[in-house]
N, C-alpha and C positions, 0 to 999 in steps of 0.2 A: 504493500500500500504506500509504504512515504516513500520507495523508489519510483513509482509513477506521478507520486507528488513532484519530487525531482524534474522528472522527464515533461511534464507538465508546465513547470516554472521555465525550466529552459526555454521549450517550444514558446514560450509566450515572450520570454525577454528576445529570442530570434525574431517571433513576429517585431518587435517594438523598433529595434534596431533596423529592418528591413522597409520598414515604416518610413523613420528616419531617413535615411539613403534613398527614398522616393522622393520626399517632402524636404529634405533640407533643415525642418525646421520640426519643432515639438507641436504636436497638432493635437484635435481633439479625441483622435482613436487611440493617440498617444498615452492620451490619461485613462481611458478605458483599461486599456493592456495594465499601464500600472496599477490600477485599482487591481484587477484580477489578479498579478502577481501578486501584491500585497494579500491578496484573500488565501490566496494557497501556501503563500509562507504563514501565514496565521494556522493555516491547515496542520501545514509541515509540523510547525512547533506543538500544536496538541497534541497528533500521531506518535511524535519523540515524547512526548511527556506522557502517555500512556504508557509506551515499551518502558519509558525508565522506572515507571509505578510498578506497573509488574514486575523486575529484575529485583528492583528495591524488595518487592514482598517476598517473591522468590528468595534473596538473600538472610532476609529477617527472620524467615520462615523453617528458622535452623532448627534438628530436632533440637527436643527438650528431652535429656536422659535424666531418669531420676534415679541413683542409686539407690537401692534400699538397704541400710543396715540392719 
């Protein structure tokens, strides 16, 4: 899932750039594109902060041995 995030932000800063190099100048499809990336890096960072949640519980989630004497 966040490597299609990845591949998703890229494709979208390519479109911006391409845009660019058409226009010469920063245009209004311009701000479109970066609104979207901005939204998919919002994406990105919760997707990372899920797996880190999990890893963390994972971690934390050491057995508990009780010896009995």
């Amino acid at each position: 899932m966040v490597q299609d995030l990845y591949k998703q932000k890229r494709s979208l800063e390519l479109s911006w750039q391409l845009e660019y190099e058409q226009n010469g100048k920063y245009t209004l499809d311009m701000v479109k594109i970066d609104n979207a990336i901005k939204d998919v890096i919002n994406e990105i960072k919760a997707e990372e902060r899920k797996i880190a949640d999990r890893e963390n519980a994972i971690r934390n989630a050491a057995a508990q041995v009780s010896v009995a004497t």
